[in-house]
PQR file with spaces between the fields and no chain letter, atoms N, CA, C, O and H, PARSE charges and radii, in Angstrom:
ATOM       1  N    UNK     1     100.572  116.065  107.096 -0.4000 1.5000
ATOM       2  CA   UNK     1      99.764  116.275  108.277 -0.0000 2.0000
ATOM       3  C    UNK     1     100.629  115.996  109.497  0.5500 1.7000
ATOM       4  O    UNK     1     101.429  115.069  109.626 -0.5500 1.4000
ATOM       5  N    UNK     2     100.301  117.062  110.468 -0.4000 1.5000
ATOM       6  CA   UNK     2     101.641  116.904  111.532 -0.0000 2.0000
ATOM       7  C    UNK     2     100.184  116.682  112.517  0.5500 1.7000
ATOM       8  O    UNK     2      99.195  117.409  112.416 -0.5500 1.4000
ATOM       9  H    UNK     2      99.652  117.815  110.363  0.4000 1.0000
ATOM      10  N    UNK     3     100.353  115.049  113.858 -0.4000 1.5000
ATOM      11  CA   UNK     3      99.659  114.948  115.079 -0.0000 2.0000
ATOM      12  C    UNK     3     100.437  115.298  115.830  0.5500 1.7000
ATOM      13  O    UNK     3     101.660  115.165  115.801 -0.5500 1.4000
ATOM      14  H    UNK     3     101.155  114.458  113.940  0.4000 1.0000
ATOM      15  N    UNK     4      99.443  116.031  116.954 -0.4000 1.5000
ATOM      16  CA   UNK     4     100.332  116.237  118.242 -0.0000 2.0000
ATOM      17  C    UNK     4      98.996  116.063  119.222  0.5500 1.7000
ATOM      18  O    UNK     4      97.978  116.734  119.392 -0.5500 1.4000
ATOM      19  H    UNK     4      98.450  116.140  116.977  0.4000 1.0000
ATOM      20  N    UNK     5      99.658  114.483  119.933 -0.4000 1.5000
ATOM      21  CA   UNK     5      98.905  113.933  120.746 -0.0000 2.0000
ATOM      22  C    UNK     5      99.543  114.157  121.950  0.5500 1.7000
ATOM      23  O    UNK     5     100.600  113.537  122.067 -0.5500 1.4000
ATOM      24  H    UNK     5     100.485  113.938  119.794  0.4000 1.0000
ATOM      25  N    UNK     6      99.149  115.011  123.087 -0.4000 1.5000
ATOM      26  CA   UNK     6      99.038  115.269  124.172 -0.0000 2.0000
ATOM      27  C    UNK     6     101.096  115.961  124.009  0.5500 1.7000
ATOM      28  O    UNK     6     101.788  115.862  125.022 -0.5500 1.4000
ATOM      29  H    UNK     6      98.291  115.515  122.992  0.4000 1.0000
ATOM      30  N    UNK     7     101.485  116.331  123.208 -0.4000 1.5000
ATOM      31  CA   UNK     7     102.727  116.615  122.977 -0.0000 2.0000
ATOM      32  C    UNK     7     103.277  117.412  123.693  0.5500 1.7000
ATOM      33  O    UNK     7     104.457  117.461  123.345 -0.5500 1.4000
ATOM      34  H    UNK     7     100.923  116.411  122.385  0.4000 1.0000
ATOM      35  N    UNK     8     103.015  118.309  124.799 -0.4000 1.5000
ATOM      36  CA   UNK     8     103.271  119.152  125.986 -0.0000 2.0000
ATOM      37  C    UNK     8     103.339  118.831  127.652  0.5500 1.7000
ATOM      38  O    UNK     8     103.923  119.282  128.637 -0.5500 1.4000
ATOM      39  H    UNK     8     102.057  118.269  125.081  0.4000 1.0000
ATOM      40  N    UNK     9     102.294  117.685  127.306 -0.4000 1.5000
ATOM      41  CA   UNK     9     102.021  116.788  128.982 -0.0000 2.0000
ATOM      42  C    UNK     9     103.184  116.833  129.744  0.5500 1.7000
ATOM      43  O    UNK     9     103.232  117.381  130.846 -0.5500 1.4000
ATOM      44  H    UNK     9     101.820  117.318  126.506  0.4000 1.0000
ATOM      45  N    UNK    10     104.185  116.243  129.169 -0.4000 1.5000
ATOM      46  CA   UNK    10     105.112  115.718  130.587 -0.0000 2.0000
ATOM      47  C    UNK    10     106.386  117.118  130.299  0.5500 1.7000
ATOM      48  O    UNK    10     107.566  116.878  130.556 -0.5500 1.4000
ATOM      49  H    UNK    10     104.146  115.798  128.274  0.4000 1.0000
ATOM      50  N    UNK    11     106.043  118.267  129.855 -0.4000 1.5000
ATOM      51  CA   UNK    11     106.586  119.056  129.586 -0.0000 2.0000
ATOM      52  C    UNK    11     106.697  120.491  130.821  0.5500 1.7000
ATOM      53  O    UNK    11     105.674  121.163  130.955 -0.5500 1.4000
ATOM      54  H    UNK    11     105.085  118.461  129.646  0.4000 1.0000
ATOM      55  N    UNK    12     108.001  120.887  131.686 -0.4000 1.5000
ATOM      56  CA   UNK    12     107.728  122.068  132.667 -0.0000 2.0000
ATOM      57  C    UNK    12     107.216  123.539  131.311  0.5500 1.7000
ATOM      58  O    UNK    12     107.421  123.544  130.097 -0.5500 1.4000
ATOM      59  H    UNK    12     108.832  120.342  131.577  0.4000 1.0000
ATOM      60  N    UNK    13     106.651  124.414  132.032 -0.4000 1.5000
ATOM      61  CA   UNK    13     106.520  125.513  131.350 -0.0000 2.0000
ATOM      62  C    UNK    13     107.590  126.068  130.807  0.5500 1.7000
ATOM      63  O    UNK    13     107.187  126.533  129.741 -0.5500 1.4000
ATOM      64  H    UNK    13     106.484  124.410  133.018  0.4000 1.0000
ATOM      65  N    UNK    14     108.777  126.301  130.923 -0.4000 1.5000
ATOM      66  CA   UNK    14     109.424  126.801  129.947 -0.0000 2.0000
ATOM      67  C    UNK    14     109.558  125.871  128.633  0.5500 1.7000
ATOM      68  O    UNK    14     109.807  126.415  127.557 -0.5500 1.4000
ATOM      69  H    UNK    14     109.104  125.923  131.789  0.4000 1.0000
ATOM      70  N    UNK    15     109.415  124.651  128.704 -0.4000 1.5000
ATOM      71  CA   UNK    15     110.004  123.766  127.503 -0.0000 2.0000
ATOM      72  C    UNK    15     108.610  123.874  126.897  0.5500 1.7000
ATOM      73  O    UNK    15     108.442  123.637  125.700 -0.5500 1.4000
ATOM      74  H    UNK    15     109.213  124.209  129.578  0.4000 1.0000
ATOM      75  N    UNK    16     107.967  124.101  127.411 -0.4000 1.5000
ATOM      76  CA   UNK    16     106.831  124.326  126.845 -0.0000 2.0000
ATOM      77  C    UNK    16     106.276  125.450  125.841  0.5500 1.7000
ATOM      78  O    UNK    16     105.765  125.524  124.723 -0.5500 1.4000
ATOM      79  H    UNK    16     108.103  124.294  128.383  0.4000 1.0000
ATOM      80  N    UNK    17     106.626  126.169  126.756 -0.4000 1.5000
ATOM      81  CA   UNK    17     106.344  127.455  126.030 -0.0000 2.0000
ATOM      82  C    UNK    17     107.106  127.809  124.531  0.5500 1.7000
ATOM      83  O    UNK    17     106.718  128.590  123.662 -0.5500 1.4000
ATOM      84  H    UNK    17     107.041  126.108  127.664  0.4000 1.0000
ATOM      85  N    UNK    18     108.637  126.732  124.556 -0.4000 1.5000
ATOM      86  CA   UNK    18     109.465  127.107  123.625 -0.0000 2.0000
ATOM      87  C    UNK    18     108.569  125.925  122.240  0.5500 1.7000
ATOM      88  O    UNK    18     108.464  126.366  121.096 -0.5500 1.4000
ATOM      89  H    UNK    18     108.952  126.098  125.262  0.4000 1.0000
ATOM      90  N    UNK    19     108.076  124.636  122.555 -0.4000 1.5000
ATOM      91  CA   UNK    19     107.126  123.631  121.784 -0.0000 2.0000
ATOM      92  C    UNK    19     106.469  124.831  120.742  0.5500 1.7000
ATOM      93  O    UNK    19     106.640  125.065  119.546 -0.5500 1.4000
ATOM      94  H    UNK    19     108.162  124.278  123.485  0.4000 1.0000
ATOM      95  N    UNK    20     105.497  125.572  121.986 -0.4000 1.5000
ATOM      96  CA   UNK    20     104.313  126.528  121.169 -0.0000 2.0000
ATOM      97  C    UNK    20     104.966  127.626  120.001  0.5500 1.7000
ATOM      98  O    UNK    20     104.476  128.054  118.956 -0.5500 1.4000
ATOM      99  H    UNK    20     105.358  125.382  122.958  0.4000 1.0000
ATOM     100  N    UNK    21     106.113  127.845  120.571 -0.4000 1.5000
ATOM     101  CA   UNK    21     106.867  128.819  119.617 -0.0000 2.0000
ATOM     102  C    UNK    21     107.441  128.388  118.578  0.5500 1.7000
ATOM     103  O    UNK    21     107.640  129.141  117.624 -0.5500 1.4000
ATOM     104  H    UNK    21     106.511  127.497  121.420  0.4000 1.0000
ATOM     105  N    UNK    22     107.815  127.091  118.570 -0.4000 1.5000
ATOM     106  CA   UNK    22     108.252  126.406  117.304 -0.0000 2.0000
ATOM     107  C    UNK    22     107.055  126.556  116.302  0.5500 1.7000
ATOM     108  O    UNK    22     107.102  127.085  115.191 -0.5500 1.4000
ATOM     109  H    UNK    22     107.653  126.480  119.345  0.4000 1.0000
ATOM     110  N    UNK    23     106.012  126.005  116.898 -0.4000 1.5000
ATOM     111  CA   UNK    23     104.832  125.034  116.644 -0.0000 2.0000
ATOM     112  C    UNK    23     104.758  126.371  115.505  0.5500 1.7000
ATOM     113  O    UNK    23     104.877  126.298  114.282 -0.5500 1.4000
ATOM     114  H    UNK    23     105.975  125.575  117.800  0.4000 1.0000
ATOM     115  N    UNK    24     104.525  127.579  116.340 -0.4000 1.5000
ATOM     116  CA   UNK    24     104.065  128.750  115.745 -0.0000 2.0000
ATOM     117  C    UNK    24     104.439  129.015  114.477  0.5500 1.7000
ATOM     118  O    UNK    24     103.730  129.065  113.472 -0.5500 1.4000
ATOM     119  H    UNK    24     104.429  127.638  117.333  0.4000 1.0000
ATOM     120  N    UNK    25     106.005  129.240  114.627 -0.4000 1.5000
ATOM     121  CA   UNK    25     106.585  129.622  113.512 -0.0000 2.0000
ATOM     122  C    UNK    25     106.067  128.232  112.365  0.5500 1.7000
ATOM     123  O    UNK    25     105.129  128.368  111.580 -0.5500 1.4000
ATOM     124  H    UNK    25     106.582  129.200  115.444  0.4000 1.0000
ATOM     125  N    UNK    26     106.654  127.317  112.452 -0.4000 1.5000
ATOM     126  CA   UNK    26     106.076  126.462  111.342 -0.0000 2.0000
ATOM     127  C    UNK    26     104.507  126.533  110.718  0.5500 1.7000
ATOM     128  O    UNK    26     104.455  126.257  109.520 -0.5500 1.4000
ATOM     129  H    UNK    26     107.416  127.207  113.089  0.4000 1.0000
ATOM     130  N    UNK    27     103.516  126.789  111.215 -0.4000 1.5000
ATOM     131  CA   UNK    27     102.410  127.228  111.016 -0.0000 2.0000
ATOM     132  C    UNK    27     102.219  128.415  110.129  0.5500 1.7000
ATOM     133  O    UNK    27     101.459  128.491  109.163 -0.5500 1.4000
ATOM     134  H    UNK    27     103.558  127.014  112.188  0.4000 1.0000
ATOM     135  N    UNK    28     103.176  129.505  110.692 -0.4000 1.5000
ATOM     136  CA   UNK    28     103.213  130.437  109.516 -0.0000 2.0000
ATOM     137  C    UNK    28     104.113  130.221  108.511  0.5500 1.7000
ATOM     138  O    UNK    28     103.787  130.930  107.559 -0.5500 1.4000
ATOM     139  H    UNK    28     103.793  129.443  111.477  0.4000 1.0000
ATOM     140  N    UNK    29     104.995  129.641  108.294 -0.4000 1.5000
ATOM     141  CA   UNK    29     105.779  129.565  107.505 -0.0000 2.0000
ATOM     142  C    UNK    29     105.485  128.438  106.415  0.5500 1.7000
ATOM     143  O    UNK    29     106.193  128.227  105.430 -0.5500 1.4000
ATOM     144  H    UNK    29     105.260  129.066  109.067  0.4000 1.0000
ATOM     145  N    UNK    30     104.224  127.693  106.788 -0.4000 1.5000
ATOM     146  CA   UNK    30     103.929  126.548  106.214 -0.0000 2.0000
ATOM     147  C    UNK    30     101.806  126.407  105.834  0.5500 1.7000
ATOM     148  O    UNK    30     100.873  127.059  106.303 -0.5500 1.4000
ATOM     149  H    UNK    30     103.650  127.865  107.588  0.4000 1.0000
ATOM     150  N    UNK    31     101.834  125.395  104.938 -0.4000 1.5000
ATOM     151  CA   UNK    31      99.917  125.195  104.711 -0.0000 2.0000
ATOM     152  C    UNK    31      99.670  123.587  105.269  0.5500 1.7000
ATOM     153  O    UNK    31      98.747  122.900  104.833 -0.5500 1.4000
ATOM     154  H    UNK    31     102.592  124.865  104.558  0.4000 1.0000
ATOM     155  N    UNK    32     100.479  123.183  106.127 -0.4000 1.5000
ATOM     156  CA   UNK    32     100.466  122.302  107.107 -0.0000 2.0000
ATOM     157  C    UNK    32      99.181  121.992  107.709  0.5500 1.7000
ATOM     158  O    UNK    32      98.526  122.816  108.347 -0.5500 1.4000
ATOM     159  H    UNK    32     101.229  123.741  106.481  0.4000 1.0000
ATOM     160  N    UNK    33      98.915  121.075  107.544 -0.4000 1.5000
ATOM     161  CA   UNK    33      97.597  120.618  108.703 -0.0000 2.0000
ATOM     162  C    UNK    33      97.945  119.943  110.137  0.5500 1.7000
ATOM     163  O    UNK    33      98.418  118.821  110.316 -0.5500 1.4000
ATOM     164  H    UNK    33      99.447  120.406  107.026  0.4000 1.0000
ATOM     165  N    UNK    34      97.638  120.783  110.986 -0.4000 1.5000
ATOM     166  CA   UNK    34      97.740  120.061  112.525 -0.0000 2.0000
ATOM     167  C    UNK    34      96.362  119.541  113.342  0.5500 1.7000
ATOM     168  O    UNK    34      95.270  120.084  113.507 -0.5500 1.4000
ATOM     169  H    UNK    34      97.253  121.695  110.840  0.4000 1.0000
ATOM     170  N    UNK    35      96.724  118.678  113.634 -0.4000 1.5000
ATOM     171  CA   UNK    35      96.134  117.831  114.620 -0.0000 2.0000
ATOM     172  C    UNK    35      96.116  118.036  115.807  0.5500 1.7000
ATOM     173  O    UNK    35      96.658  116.994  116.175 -0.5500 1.4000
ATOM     174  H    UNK    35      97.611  118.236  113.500  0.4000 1.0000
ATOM     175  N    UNK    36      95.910  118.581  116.707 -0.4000 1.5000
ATOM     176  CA   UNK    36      96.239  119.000  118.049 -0.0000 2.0000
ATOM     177  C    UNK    36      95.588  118.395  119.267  0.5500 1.7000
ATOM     178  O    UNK    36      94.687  119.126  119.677 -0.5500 1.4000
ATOM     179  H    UNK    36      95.469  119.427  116.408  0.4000 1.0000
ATOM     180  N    UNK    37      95.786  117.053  120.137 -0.4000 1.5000
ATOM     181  CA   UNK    37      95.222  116.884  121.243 -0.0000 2.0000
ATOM     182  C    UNK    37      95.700  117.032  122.495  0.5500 1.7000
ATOM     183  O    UNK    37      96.628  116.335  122.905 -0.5500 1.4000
ATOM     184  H    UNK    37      96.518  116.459  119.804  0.4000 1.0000
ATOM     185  N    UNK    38      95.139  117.913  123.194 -0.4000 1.5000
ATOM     186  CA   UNK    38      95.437  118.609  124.418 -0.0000 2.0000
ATOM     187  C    UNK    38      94.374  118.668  125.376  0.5500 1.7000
ATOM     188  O    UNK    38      93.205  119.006  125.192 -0.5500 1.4000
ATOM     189  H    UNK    38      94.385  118.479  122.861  0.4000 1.0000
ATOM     190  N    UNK    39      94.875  118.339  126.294 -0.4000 1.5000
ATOM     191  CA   UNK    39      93.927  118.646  127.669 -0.0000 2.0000
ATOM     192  C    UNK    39      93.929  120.511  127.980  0.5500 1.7000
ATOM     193  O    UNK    39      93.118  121.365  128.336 -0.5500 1.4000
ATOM     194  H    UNK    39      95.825  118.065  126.444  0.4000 1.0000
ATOM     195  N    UNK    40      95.253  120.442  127.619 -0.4000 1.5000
ATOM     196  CA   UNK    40      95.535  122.185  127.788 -0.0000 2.0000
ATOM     197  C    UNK    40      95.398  123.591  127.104  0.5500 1.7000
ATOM     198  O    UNK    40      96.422  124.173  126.745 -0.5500 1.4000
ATOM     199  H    UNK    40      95.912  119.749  127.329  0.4000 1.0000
ATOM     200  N    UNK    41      94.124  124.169  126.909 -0.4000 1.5000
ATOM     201  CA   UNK    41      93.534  124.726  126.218 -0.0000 2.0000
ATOM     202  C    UNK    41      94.333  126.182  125.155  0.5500 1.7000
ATOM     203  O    UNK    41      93.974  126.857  124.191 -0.5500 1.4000
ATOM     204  H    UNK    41      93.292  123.696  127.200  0.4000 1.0000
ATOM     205  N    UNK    42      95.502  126.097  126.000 -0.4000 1.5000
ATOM     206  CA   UNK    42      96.272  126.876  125.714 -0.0000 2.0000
ATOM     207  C    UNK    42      97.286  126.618  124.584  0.5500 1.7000
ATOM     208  O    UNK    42      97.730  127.447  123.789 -0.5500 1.4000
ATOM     209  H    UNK    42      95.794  125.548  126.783  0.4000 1.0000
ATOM     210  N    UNK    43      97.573  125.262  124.674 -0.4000 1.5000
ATOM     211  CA   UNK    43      98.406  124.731  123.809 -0.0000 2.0000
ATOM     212  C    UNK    43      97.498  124.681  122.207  0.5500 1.7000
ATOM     213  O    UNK    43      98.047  124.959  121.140 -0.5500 1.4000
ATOM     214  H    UNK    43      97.212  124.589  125.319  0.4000 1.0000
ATOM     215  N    UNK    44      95.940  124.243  122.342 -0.4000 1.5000
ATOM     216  CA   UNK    44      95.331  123.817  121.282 -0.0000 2.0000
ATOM     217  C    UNK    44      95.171  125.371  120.609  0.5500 1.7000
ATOM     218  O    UNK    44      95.317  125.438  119.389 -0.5500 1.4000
ATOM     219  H    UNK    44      95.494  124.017  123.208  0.4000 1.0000
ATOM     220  N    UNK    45      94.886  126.583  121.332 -0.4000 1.5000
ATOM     221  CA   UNK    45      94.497  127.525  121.057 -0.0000 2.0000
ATOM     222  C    UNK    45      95.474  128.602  120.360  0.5500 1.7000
ATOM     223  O    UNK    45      95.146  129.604  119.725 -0.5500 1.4000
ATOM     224  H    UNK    45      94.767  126.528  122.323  0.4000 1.0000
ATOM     225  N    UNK    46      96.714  128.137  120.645 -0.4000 1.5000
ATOM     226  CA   UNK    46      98.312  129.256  120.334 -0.0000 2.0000
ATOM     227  C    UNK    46      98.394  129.077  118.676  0.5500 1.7000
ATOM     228  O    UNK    46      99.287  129.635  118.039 -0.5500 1.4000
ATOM     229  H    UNK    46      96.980  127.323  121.161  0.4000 1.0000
């Protein structure tokens, strides 16, 4: 089980955007359970 507590916060948008793209690929590549807490609806939703 992978948490990701507020894991984008102190993050500018590009480093960000590259987080979600990791995040992504591992998700498909994996039957991983994530945890996701975000204020940022975008991050929980990708």
């Amino acid at each position: 089980m992978l948490i990701l507590d507020e894991a984008t916060s102190a993050l500018d948008a590009t480093s960000e955007y590259l987080v979600r793209t990791a995040l992504n690929k591992l998700l498909e590549n994996s039957r991983q359970t994530v945890l996701i807490i975000a204020h940022r609806f975008l991050l929980a939703a990708g």
